[in-house]
N, C-alpha and C positions, 0 to 999 in steps of 0.2 A: 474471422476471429482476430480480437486484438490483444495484444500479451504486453501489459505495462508493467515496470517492475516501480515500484514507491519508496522514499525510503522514508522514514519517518524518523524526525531529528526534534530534538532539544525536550524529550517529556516530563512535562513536570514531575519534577522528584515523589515519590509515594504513589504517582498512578501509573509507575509501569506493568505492576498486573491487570489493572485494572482496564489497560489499554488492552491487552496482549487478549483478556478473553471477549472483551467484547470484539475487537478485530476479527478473533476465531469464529462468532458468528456470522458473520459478512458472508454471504454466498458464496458472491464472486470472486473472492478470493481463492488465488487455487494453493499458494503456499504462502508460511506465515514462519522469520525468523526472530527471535531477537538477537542483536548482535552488539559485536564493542566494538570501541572506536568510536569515528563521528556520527555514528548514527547510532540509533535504539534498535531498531525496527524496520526488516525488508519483508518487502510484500511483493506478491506474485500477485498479479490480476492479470484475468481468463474473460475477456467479456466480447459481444459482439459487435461492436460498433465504438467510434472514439467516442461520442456523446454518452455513450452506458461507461467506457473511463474517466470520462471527467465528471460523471453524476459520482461515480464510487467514491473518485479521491476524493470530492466534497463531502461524502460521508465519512471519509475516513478524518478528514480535515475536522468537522463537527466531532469526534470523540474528545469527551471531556478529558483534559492533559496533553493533548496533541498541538506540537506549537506550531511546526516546521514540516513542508514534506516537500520531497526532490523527486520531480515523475520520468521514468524514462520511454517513450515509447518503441516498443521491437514490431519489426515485420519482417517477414519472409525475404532472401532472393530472390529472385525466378532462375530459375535453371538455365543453362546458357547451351 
């Protein structure tokens, strides 16, 4: 499993609802915020492979009012 968090920046003024519910339908999404500050919008993605992350954030990139996204990716320790 791979756990990227997205941030989504600069939405065009009048589509941040419009972002927010279509995001909501996205599967892979596993949590969905909107926030202040320098960003709109933090996204949890839950997906199984870095190739199934970079397909999402292209879909998330493709929503209409989406200008900007900052991807971080997380993985595990290993136990020491």
């Amino acid at each position: 499993m791979v756990v990227g968090v997205t941030l989504v920046k600069n939405v065009v003024p009048g589509f941040e609802r419009s972002v927010f519910d279509t995001l909501k339908t996205m599967s892979r999404i596993r949590e969905l915020y909107h926030v202040f500050g320098e960003y709109d919008f933090l996204v949890i993605l839950e997906v199984d492979s870095l190739p199934v992350l970079s397909k999402t954030v292209d879909e998330i990139r493709a929503v209409e009012g989406v200008t900007t996204t900052h991807t971080v990716v997380g993985a595990e320790l290993p136990d020491s």
